[in-house]
ROMAR-545527 format. One record per atom (N, C-alpha, C, O): residue in one letter; chain; x, y, z; atom name. Coordinates in steps of 0.001 Angstrom, whole numbers. Layout:
{'a' 'A' {X Y Z} 'CA'}
...
// end
This chain:
{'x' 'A' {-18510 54014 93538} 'N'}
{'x' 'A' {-17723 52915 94040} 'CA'}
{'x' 'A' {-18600 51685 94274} 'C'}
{'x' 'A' {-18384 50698 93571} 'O'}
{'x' 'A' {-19461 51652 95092} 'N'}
{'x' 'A' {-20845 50750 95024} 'CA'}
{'x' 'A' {-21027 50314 93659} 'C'}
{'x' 'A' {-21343 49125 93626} 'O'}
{'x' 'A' {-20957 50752 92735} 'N'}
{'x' 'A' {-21732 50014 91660} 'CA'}
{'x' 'A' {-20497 49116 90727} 'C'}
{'x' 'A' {-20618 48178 89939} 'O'}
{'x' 'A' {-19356 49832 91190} 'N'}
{'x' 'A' {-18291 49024 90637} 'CA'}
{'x' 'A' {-18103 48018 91360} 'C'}
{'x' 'A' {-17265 47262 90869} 'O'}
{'x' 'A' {-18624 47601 92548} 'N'}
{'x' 'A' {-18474 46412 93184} 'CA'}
{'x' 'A' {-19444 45177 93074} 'C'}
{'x' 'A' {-19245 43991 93333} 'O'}
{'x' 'A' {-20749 45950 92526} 'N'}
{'x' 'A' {-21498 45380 92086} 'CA'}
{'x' 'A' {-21242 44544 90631} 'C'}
{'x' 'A' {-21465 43338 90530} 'O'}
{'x' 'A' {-20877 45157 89829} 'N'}
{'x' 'A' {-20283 44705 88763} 'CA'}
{'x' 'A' {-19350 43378 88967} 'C'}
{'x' 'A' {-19476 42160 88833} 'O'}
{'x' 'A' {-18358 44292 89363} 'N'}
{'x' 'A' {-17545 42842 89517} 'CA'}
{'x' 'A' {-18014 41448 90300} 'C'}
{'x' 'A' {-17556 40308 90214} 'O'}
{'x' 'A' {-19223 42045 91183} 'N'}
{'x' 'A' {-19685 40721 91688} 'CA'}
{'x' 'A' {-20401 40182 90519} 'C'}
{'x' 'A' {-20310 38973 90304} 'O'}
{'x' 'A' {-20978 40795 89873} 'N'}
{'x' 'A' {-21663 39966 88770} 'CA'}
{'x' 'A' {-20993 39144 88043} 'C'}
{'x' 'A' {-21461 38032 87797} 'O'}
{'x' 'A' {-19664 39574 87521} 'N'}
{'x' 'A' {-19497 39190 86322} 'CA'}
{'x' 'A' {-18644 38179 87226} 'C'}
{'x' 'A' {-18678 37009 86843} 'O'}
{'x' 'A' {-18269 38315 87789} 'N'}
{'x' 'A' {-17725 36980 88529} 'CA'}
{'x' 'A' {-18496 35638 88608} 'C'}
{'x' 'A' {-17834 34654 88279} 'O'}
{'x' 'A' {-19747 35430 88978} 'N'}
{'x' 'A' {-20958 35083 88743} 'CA'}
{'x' 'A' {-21157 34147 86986} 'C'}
{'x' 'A' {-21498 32986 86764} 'O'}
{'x' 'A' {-20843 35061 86203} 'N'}
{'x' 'A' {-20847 34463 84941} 'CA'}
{'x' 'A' {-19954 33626 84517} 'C'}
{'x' 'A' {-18918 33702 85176} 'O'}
{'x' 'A' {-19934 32887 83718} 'N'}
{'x' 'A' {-19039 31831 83551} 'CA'}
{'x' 'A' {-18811 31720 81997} 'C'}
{'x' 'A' {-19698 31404 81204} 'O'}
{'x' 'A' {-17353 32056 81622} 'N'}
{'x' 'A' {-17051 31880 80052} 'CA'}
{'x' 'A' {-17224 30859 79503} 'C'}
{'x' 'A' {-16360 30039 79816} 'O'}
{'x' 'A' {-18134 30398 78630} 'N'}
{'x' 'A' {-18064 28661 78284} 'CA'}
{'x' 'A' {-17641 28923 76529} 'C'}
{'x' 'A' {-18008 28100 75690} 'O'}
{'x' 'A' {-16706 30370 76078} 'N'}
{'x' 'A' {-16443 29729 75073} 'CA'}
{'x' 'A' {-15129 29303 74614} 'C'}
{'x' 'A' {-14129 29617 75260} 'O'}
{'x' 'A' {-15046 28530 73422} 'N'}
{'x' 'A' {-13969 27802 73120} 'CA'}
{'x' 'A' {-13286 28518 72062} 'C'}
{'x' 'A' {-13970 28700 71055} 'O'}
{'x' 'A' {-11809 29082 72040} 'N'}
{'x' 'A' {-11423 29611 71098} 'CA'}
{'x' 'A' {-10419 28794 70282} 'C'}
{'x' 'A' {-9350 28776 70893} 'O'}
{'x' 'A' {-10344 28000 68947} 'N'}
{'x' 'A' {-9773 27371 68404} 'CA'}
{'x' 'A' {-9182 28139 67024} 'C'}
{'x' 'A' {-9882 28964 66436} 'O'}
{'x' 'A' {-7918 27813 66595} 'N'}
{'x' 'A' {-7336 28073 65514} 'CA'}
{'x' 'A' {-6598 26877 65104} 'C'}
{'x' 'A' {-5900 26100 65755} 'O'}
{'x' 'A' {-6886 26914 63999} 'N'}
{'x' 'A' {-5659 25797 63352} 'CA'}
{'x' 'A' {-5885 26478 61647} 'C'}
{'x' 'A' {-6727 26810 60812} 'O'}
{'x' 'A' {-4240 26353 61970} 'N'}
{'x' 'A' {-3191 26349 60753} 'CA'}
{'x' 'A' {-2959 25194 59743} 'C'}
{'x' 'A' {-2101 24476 60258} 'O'}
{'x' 'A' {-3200 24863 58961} 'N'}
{'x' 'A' {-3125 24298 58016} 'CA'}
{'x' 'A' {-1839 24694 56625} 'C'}
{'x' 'A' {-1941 25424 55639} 'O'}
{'x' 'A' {-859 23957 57056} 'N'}
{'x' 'A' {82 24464 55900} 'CA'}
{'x' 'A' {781 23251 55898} 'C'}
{'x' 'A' {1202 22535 56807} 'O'}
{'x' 'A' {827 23144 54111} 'N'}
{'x' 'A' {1321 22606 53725} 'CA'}
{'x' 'A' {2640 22915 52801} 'C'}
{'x' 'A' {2732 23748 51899} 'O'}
{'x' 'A' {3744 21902 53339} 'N'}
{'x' 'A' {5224 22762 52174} 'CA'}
{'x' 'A' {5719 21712 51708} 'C'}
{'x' 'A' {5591 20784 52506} 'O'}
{'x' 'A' {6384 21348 50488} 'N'}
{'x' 'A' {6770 20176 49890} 'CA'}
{'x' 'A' {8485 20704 49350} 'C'}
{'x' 'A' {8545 21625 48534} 'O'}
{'x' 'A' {9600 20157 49785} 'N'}
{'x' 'A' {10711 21045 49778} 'CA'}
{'x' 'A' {10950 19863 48660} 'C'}
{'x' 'A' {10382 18781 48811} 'O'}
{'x' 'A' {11693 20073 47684} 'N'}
{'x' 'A' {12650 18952 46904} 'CA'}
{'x' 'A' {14133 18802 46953} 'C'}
{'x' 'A' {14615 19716 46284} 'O'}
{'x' 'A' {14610 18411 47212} 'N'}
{'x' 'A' {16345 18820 47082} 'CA'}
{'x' 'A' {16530 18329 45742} 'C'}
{'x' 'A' {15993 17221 45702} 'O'}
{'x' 'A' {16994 18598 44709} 'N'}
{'x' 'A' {17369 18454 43391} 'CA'}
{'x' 'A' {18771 17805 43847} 'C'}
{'x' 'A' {18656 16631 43495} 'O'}
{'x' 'A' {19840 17937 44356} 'N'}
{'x' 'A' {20761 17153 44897} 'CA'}
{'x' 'A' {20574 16101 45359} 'C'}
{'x' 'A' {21441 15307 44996} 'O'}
{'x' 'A' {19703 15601 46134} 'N'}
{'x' 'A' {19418 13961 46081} 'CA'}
{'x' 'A' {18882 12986 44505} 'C'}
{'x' 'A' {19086 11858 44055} 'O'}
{'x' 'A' {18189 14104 44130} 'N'}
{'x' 'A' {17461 12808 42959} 'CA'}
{'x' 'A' {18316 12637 42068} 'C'}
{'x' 'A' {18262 11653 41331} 'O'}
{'x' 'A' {19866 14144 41904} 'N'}
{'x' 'A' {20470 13419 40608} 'CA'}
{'x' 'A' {21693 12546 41377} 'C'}
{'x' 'A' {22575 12128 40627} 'O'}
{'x' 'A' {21815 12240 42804} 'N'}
{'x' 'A' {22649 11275 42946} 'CA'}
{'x' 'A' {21656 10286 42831} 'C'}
{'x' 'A' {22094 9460 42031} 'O'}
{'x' 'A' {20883 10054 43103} 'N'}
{'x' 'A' {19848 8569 42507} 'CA'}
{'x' 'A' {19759 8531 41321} 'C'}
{'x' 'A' {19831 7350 40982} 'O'}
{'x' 'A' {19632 9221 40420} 'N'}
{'x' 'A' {19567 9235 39075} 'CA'}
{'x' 'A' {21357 8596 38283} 'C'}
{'x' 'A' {21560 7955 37253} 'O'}
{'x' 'A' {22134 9027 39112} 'N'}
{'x' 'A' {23365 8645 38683} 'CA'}
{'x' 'A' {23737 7751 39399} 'C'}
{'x' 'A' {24956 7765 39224} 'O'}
{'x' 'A' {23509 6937 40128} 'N'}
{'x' 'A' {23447 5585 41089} 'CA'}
{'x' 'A' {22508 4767 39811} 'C'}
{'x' 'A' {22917 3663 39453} 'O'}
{'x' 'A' {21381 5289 39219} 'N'}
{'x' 'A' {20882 3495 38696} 'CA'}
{'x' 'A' {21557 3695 37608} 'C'}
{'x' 'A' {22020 2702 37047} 'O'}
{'x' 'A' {21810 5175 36970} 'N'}
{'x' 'A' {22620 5073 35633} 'CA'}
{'x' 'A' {23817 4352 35922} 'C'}
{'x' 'A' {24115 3684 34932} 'O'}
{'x' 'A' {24743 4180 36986} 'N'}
{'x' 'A' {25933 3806 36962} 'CA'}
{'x' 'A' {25385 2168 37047} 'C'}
{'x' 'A' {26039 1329 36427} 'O'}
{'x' 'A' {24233 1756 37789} 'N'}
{'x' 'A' {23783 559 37953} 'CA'}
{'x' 'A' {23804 -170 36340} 'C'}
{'x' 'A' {24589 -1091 36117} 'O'}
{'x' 'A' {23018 260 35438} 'N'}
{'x' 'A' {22662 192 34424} 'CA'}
{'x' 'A' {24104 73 33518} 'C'}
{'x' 'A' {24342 -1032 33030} 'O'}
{'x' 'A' {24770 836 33354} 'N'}
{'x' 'A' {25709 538 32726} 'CA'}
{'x' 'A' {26623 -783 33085} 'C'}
{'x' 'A' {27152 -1694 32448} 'O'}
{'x' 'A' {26545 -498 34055} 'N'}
{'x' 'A' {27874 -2002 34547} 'CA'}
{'x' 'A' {27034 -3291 33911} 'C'}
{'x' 'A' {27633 -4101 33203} 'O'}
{'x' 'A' {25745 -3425 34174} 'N'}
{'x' 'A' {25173 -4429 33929} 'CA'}
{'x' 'A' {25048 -4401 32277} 'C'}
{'x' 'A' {25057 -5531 31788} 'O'}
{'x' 'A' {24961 -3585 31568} 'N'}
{'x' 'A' {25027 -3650 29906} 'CA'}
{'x' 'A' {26307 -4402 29840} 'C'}
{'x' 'A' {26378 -5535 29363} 'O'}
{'x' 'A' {27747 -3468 30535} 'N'}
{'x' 'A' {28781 -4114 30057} 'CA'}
{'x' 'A' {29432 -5569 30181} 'C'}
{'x' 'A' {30212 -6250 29515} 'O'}
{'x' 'A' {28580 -5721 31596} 'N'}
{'x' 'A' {28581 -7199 31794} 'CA'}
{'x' 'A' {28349 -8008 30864} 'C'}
{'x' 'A' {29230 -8787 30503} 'O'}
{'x' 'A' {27047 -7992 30250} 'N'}
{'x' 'A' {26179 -8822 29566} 'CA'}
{'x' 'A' {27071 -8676 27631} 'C'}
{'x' 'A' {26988 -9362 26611} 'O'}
{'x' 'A' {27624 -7760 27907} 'N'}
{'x' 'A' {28500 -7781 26597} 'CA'}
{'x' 'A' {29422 -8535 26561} 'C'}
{'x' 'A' {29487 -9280 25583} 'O'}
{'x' 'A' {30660 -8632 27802} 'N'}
{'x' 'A' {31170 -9370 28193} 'CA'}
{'x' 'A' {31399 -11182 28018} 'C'}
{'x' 'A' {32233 -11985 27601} 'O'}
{'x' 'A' {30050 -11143 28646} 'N'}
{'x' 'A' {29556 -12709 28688} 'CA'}
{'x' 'A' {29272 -13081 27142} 'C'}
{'x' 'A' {29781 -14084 26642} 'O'}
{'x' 'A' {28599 -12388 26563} 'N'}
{'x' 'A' {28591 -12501 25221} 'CA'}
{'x' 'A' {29392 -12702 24334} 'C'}
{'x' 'A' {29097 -13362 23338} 'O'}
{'x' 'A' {30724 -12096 24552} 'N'}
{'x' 'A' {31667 -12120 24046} 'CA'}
{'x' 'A' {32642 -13506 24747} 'C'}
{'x' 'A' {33669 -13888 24186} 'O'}
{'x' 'A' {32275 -13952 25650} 'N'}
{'x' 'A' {33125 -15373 26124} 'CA'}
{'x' 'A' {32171 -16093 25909} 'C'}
{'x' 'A' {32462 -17227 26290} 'O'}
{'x' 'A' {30954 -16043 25410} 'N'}
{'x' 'A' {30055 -17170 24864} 'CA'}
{'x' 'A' {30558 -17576 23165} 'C'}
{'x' 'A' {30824 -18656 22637} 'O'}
{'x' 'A' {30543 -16607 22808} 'N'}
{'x' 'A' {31547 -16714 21127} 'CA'}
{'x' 'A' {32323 -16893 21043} 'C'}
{'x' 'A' {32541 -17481 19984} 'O'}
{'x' 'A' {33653 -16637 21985} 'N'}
{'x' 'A' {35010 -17328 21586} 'CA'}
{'x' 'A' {35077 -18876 22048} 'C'}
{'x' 'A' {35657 -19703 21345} 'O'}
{'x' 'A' {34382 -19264 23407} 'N'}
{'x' 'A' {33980 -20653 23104} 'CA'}
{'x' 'A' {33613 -21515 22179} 'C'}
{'x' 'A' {34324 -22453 21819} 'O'}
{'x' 'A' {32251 -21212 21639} 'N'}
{'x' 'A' {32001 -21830 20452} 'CA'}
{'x' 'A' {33042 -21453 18926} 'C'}
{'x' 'A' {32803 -22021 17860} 'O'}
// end
């Protein structure tokens, strides 16, 4: 019993100075394929209106002259 008291006085005495660190490092890159083909079909729809425009105008530039 004595020596177990001894002990614990010791180690009481000592002092933990170390540092335990972890780091996680993760990286995840998700895509939704549902967003890019509504962007993809947003400039296509962009794109077209503006062709047909420009046909348009073209075509009331010639019946003028």
């Amino acid at each position: 019993m004595t020596n177990e008291l001894i002990e614990k006085k010791g180690s009481s005495k000592a002092v933990n100075t170390t540092n335990n660190i972890r780091v996680n490092n993760r990286f995840s890159l998700t895509i939704h394929f549902g967003d890019s083909l509504n962007l993809l079909a947003l400039l296509a729809g962009v794109y077209i209106i503006k062709s047909i425009e420009k046909k348009r105008k073209q075509k009331q530039k010639a019946e003028k002259m």
